[in-house]
Backbone bond lengths (Angstrom), bond angles and torsions (degrees), N, CA, C in turn:
res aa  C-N    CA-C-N  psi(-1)  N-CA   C-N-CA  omega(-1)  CA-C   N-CA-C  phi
1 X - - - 1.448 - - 1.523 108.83 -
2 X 1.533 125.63 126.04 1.040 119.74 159.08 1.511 124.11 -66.73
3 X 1.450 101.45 165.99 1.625 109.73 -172.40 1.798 96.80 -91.13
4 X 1.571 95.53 147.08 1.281 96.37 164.59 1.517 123.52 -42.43
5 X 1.331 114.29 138.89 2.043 115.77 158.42 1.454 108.90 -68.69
6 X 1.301 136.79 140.86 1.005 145.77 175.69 1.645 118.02 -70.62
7 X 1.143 148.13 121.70 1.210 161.29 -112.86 1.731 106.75 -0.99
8 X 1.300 124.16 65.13 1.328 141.05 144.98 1.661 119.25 -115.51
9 X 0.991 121.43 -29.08 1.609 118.42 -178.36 1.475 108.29 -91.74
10 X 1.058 112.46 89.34 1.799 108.12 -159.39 1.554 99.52 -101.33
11 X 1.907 107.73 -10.29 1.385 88.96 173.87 1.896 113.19 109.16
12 X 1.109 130.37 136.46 1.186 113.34 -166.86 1.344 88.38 -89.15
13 X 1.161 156.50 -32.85 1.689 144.60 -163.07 1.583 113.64 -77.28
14 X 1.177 110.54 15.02 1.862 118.75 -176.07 1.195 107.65 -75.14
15 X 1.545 119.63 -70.13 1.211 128.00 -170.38 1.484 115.87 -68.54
16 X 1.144 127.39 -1.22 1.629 142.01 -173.92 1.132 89.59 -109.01
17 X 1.481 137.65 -32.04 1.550 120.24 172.00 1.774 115.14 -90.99
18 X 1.182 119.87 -19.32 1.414 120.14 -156.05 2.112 94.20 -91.32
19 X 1.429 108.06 -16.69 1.304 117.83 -175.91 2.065 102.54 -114.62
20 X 1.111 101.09 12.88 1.586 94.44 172.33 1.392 113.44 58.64
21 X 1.282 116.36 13.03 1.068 124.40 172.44 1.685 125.90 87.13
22 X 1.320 92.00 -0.03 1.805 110.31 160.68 1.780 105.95 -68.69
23 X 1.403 99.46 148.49 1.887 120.56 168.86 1.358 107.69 -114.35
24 X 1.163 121.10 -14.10 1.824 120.80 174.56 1.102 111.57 -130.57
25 X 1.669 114.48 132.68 1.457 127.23 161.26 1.482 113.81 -49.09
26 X 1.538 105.42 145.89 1.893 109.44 173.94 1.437 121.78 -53.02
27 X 1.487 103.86 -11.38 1.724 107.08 -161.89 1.347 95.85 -166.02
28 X 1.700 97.37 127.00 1.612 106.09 164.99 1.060 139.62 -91.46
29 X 1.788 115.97 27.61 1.131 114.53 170.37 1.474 128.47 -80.55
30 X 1.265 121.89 9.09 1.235 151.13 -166.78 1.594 120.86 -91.39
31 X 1.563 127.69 90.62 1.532 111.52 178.95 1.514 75.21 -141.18
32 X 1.816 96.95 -177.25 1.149 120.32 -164.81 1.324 138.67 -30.13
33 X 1.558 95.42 -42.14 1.505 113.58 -172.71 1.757 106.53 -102.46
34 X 1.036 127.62 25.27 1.081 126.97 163.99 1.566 126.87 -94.26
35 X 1.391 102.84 115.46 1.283 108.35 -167.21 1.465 110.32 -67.87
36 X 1.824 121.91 152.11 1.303 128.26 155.67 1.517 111.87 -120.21
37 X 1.067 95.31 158.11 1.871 113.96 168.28 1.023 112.80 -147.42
38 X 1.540 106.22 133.56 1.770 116.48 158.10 1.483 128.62 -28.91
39 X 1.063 105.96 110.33 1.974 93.74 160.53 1.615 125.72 -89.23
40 X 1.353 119.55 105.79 0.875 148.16 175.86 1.680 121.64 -21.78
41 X 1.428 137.54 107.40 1.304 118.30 -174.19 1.789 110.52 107.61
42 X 1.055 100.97 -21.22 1.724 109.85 -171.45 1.605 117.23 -68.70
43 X 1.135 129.13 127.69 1.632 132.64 177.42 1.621 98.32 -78.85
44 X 1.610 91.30 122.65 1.587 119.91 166.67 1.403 119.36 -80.31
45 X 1.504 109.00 9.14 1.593 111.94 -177.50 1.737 97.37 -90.71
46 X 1.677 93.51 127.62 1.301 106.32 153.00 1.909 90.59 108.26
47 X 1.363 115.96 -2.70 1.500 97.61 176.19 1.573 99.03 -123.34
48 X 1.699 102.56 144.85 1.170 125.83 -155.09 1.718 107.43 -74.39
49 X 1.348 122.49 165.07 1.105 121.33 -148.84 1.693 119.02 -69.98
50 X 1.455 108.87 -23.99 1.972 114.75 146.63 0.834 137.36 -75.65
51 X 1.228 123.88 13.85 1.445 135.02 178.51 1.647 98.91 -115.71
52 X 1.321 108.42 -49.60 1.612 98.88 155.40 1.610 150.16 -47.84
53 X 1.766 92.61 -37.18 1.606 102.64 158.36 1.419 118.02 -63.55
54 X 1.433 123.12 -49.68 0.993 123.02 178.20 1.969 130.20 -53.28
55 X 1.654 95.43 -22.61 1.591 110.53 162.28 1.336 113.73 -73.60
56 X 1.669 108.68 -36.75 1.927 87.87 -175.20 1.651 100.37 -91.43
57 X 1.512 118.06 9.39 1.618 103.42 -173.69 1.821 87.88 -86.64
58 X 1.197 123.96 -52.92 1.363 128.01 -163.10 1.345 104.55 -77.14
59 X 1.691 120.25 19.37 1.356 108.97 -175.92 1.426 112.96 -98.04
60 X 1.105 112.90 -16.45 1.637 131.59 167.03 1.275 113.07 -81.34
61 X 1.122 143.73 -12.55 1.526 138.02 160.95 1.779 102.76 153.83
62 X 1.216 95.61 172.61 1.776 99.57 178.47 1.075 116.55 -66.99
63 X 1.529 88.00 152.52 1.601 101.14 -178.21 1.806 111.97 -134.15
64 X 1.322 116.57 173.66 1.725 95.02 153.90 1.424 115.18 -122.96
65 X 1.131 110.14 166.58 1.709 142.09 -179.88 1.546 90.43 -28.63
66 X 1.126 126.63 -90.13 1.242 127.48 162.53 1.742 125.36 0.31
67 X 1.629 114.06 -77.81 1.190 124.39 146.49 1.600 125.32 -14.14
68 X 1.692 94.09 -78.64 1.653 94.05 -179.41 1.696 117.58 -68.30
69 X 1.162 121.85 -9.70 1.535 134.90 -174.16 1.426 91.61 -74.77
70 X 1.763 133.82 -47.15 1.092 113.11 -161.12 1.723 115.44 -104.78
71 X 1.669 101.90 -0.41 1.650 108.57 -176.44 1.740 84.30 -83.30
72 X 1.285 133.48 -40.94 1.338 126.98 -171.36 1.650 109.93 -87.06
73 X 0.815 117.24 13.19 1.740 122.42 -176.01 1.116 120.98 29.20
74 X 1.535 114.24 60.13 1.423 133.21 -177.55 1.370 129.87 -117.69
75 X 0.955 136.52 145.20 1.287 117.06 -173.23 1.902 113.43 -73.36
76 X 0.903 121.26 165.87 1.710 137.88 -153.39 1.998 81.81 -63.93
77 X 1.268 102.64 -58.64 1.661 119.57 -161.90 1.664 106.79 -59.54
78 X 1.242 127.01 -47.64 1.731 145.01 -171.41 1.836 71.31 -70.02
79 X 1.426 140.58 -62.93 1.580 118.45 -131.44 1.642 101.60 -98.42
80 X 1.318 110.78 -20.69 1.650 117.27 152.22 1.748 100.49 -39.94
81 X 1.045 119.96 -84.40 1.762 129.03 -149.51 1.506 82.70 -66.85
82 X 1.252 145.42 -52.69 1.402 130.13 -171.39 1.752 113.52 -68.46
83 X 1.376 116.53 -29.87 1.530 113.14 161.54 1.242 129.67 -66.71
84 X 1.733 112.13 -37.06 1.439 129.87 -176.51 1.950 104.20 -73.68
85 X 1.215 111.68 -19.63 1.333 126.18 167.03 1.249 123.77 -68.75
86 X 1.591 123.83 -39.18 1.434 117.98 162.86 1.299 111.91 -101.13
87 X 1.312 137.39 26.40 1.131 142.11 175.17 1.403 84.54 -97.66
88 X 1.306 136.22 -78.23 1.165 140.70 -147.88 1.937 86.46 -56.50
89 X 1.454 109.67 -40.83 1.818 97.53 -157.07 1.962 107.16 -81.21
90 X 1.480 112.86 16.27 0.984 129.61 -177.65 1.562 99.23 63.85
91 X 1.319 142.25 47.86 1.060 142.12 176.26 1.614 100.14 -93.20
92 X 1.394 113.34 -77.76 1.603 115.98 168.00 1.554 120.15 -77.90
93 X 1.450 118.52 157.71 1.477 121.51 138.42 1.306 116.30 -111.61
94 X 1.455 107.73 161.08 1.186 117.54 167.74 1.404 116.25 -140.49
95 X 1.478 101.99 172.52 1.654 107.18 -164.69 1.847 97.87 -161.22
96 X 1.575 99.48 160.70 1.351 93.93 -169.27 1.532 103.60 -73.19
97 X 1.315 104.49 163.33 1.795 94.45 163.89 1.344 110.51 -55.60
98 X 1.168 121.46 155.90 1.590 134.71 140.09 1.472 140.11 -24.61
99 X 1.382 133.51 62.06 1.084 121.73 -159.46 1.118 122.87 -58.58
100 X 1.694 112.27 163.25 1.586 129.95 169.88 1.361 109.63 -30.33
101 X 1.501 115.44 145.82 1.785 109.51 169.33 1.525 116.39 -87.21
102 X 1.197 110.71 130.69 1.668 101.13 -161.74 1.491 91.45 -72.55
103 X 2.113 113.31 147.22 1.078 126.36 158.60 1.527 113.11 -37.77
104 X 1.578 103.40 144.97 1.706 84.34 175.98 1.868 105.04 -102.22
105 X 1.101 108.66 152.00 1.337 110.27 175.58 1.855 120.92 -26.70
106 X 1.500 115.51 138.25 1.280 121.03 -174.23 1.852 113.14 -60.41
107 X 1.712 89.85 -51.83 1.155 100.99 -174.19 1.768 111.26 -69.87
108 X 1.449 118.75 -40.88 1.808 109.88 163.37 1.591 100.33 -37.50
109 X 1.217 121.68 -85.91 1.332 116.39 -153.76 1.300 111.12 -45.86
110 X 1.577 123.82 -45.96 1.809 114.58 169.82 1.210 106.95 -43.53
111 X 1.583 141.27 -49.02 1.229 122.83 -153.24 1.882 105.21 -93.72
112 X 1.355 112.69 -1.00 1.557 108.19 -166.96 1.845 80.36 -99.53
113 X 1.479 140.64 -29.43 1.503 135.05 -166.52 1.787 91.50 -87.60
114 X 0.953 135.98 -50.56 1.311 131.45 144.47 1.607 125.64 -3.07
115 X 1.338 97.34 -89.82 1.587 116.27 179.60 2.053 98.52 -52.31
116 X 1.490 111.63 -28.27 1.657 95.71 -160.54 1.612 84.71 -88.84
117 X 1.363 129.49 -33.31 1.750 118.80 -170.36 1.064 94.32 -68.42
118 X 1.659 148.05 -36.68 1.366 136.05 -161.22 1.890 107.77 -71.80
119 X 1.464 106.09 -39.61 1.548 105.35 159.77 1.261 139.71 -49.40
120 X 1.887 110.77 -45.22 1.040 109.00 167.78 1.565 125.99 -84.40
């Protein structure tokens, strides 16, 4: 049998305490790729000590759910209900990522390389 890793065996009663004992976030607009950021100016009194990491991780710029799930070594589900928690306390916002830039049409670009050879 291997020996435990040192801050990996956290124990099954962690995540039942670090979420107050909630299994679902307040709001499902929330998956992986959704970015958060700090809001700026906000009092850290009164939130518990992962909810605080998660203020100085997002205090340097956005990140996603994903991201902060693995700088806090939490599972994806525990860092949902702890994000959806300062979202609601106006601590963070969030927003979807940025999507892909759609290809632009084949036939636009024939007619805009077109129009530029007829100039030159």
């Amino acid at each position: 049998m291997t020996p435990p890793r040192p801050g990996r065996d956290r124990g099954l009663v962690r995540p039942y305490v670090v979420t107050e004992g909630r299994a679902h976030p307040t709001r499902n607009t929330v998956d992986l790729v959704t970015l958060v950021m700090a809001v700026r100016n906000r009092p850290l009194s009164g939130l518990n000590p992962e909810k605080r990491r998660v203020m100085e991780l997002c205090g340097g710029g956005a990140l996603s759910v994903a991201e902060v799930a693995a700088h806090l070594s939490l599972a994806v589900s525990v860092t949902k209900v702890l994000l959806c928690d300062l979202i609601d306390s106006g601590h963070l916002t969030a927003r979807p990522p940025v999507p892909k830039a759609q290809r632009p049409d084949a036939q636009l670009l024939q007619e805009v390389l077109h129009g530029l050879r007829s100039r030159f």
